[in-house]
N, C-alpha and C positions, 0 to 999 in steps of 0.2 A: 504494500500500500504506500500511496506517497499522498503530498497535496501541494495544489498551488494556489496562488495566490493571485494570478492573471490568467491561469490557464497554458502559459506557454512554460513558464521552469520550474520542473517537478522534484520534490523533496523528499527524499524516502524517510518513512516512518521505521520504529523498531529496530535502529542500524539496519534496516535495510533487509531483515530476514521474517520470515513469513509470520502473520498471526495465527494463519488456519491451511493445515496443510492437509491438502485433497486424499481424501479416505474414500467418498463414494463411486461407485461406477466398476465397471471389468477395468477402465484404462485408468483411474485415478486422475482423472485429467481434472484442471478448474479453469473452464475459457468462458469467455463471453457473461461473465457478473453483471446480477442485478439487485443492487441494493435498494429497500425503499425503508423507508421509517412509517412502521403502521398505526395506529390512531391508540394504541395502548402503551404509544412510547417504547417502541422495541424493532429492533433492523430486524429484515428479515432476508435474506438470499437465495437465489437459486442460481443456476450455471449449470453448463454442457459438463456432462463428467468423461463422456466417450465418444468419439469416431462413429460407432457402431452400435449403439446401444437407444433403449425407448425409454429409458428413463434420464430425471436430470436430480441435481444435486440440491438439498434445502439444509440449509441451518438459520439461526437466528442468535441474537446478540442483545443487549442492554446497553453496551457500551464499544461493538467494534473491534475487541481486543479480545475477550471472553465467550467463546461460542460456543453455542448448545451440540449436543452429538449431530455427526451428520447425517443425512438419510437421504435414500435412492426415493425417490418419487416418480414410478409408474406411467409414463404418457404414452399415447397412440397406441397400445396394447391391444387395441381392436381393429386397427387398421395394418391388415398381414402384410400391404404393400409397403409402408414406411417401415425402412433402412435404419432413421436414427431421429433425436430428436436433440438440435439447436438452440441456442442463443436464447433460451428463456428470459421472460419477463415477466413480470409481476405488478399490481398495483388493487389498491382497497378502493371501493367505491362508499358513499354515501351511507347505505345499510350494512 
């Protein structure tokens, strides 16, 4: 993780080494993060874990640094023709 301050010069956080290192999936992979802050005051994530795989990756946080165990979450399971599932996003409506 880093941050910036303009968007263009980015600053690594935690000297620079990981807060949450990828457990879910066959590849263990963490691509394509989707962080949102949901209405109970708590991050929640998901991301691609695998090349090859229907499911994607969720944990959740208080604080960004401290994250809940991770877990495979199940997509397109009914659809025989999809290969894998990508770049997840996330977000809370209204109800």
């Amino acid at each position: 993780m880093a941050y910036s301050e303009d968007g263009y010069e980015w600053k690594p956080l935690n000297g620079n080494k990981t807060f949450l290192k990828p457990k879910a999936g066959k590849d263990k992979l963490m691509y394509d993060p989707c962080i949102i802050l949901g209405p109970e005051g708590r991050f929640h994530m998901v991301w691609t874990v695998s090349w090859n795989d229907k499911v994607i990756g969720y944990a959740s946080s208080k604080d960004l640094i401290h994250w809940s165990e991770q877990q495979e979450t199940p997509v397109m399971l009914l659809k025989e023709a999809e290969k894998n599932s990508w770049a997840p996003e996330i977000f809370f409506g209204p109800k």
